[in-house]
MIKE-166104 format. One record per atom (N, C-alpha, C, O): x, y, z. Coordinates in steps of 0.001 Angstrom, whole numbers, plus 500000, padded with zeros to 6 digits. Layout:
N
XYZ;...
end
This chain:
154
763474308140607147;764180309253606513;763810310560607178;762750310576607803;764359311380607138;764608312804607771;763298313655606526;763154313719605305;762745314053607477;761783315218606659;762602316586606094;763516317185606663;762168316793605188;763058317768604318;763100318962605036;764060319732604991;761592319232606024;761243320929606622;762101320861607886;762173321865608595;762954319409608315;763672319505609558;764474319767610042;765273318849610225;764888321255610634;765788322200611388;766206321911612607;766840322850613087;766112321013613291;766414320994614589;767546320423615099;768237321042614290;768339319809615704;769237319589615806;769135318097616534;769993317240616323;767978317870617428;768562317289618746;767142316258618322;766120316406618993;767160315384617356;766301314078617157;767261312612617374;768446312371617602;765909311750617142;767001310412617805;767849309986616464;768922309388616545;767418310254615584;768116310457614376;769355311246614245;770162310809613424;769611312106614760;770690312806615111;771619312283616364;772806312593616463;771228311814616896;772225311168618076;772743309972617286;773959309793617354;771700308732616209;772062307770615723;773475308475614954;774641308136615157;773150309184614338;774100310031613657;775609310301614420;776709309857614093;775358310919615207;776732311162616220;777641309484616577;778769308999616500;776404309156616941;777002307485617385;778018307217616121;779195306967616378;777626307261614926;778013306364614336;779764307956613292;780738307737612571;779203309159613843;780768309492613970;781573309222614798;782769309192614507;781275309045615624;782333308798616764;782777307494616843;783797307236617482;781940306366616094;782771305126616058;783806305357614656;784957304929614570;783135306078613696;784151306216612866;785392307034613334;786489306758612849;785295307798614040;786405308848614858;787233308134615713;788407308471615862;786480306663616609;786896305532617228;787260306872618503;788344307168619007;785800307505618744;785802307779620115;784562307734621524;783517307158621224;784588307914621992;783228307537622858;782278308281622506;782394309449622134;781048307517622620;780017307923622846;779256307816623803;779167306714624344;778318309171624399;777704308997625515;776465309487625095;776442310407624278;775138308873625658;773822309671625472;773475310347626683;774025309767627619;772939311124626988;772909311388628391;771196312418628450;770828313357627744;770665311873629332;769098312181629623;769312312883630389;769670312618631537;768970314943629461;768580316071630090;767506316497630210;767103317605630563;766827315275629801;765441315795629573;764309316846630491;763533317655629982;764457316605631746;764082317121633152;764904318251632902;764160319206632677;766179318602632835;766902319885632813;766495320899631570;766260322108631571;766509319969630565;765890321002629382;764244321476629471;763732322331628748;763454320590630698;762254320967630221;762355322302631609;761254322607632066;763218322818632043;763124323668632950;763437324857632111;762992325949632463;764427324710630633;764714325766630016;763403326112629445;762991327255629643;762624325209628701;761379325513628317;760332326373629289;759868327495629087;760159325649630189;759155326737631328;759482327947631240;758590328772631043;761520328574631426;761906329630631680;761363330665630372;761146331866630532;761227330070629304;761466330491628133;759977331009628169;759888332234628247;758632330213628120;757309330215628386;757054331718629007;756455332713628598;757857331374630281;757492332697631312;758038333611630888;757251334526631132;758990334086630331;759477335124629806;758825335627628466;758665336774628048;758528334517627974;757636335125626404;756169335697626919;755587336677626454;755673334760628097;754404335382628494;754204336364629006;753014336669629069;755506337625629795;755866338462630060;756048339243628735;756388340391629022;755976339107627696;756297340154626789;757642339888626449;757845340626625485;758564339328626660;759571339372626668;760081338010625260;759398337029624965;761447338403624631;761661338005623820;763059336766623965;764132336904623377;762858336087624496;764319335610625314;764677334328624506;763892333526624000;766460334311624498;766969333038623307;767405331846624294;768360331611625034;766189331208623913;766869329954624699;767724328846624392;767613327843625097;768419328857623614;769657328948623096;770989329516624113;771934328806624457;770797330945624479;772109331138625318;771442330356626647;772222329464626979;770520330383627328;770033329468628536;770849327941628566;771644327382629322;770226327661627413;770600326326626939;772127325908627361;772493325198628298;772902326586626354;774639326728626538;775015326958628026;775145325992628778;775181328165628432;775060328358629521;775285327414630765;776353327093631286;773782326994631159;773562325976632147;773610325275631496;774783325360631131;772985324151630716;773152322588630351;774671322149629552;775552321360629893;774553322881628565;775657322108627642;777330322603628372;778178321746628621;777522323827628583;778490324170629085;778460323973631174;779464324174631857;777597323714631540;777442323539632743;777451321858633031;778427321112633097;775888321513633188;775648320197633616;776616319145632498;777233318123632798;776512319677631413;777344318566630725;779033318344630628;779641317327630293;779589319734631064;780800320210631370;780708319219633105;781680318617633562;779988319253633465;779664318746635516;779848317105634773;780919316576635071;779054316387633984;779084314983633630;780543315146632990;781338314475633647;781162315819631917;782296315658631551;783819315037632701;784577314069632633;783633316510633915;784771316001634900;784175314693635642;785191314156636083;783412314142635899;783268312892636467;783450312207635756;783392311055636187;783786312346634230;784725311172633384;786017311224633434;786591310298632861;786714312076633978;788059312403633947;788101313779632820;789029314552633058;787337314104631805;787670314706630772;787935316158630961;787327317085631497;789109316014630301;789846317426630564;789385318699629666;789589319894629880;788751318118628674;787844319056627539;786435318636627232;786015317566627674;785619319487626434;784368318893625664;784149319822624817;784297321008625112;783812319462623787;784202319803622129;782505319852621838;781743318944622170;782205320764621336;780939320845620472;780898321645618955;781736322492618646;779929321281618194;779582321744616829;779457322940616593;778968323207615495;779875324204617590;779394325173617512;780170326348616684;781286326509617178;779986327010615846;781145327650615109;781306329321615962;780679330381615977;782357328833616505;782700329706617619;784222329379617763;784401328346617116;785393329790618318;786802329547618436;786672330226620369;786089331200620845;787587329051621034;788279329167622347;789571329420621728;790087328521621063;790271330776621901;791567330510621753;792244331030623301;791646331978623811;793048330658623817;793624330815625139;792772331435625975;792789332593626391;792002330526626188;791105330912627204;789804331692626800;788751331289627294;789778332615626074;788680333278625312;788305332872624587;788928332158623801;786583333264624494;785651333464623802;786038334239622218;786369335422622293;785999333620620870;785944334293619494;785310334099618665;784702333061618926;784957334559617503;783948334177616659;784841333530615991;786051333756616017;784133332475615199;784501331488614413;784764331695612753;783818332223612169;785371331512612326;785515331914610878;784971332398609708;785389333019608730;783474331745610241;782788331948608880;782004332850609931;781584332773611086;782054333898608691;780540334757609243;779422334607609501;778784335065610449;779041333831608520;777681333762608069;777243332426609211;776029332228609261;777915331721609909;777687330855611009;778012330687612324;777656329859613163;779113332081612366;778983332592613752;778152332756615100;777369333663615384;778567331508615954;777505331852617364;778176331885618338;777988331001619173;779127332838618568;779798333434619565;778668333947620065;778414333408621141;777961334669619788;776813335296620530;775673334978621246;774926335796621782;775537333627621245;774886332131621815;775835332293622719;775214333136623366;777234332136623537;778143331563624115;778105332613625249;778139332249626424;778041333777624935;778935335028625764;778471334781627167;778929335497628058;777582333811627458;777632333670629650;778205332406630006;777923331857631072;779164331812628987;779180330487629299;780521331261630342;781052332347630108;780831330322631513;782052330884632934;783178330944632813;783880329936632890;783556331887632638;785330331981632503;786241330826632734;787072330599631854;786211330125633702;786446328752634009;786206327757633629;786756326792634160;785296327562632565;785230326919631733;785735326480630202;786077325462629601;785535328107629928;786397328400628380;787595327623628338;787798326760627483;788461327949629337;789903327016628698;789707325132628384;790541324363627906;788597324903628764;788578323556628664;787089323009627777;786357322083628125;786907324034626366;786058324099625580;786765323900624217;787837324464624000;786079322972623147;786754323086621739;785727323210620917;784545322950621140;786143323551620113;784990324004618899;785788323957617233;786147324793616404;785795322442617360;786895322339615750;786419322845614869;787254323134614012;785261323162614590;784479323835613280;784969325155613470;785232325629612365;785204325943614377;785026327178614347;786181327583613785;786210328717614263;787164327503613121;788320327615612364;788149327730610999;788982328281610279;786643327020610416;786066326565608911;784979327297608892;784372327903609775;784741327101607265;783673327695607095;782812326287607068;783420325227607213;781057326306606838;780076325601606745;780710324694605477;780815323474605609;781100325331604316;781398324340603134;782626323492603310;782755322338602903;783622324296604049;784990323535604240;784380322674604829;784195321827603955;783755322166606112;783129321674607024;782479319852606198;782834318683606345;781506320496605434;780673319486604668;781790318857604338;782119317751604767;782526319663603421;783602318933602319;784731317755603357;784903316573603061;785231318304604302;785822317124605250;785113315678605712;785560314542605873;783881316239605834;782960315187606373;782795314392604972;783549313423604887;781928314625603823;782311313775603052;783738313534602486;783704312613601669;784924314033602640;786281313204602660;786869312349603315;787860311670603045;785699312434604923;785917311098605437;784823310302605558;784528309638606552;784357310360604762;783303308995604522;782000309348605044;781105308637604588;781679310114605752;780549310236606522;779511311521605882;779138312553606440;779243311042604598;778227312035603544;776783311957604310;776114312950604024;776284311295604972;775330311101605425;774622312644607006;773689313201607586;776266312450606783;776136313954607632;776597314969607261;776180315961607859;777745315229606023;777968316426605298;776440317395604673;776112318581604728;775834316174604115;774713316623603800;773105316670604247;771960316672603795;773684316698605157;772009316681606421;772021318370606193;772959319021605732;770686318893606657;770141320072606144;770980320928607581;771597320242608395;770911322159607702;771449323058608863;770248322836609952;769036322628609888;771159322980610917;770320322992612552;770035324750612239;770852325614611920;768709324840612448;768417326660612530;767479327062613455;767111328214613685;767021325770614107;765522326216615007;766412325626616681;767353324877616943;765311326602617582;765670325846618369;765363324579618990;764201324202618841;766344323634619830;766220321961619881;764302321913620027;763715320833620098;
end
């Protein structure tokens, strides 16, 4: 079982999780080992805090891995898009904040490459957090409506 104090997003518990939306969604699933790439965001992050400096590694994160290297693994599947949880809106090509205020991370996003945006989705970002839950348990999958919020970083 999931510890109650757990904020994070990116456990193996959470991928079990994804797996088993996406078979209910009856769409692929891929796991894919960034591990080596993410531990370079960490160093960056290290050196910059040890500098005094206050830096979100979070936009690093987006940026290069999720919107980069994983956008780079995406076209070697053929895939013409890649869709993440993030409550944020691509509308024609641009960068927008996402509906709900209070879960807005357009501001996480703002270096992801112009060239990329048009081929980014973000279905949440249209909803709020409760609309959100409430779909997920309307389609069966309560197990993740009601998992606690991702708030820390991975």
């Amino acid at each position: 079982t999931r510890a109650d104090h757990k904020k994070g997003c990116c456990s193996a518990l959470d991928a079990s999780d994804a797996r088993r939306v996406a078979d209910r969604l009856d769409i692929p699933f891929y796991a894919l080992d960034f591990e080596a790439e993410f531990d370079r965001i960490i160093d960056l992050f290290a050196a910059e805090y040890a500098r005094g400096r206050t830096p979100n590694p979070c936009v690093v994160c987006n940026n290069w891995l999720k919107f980069g290297q994983l956008w780079a693994f995406g076209r070697k599947l053929g895939a013409d898009f890649i869709a993440t949880g993030h409550y944020a809106q691509a509308i024609n090509g641009e960068l927008h904040k996402g509906a709900d205020p209070d879960k807005d991370q357009s501001y996480v996003l703002h270096g992801i490459k112009r060239e990329v945006l048009p081929h980014l989705l973000f279905p949440v970002g249209g909803y709020t957090k409760p609309e959100i839950r409430a779909l997920a348990r309307d389609a069966g999958l309560a197990a993740v409506a009601d998992k606690p919020d991702s708030v820390e970083i991975c």
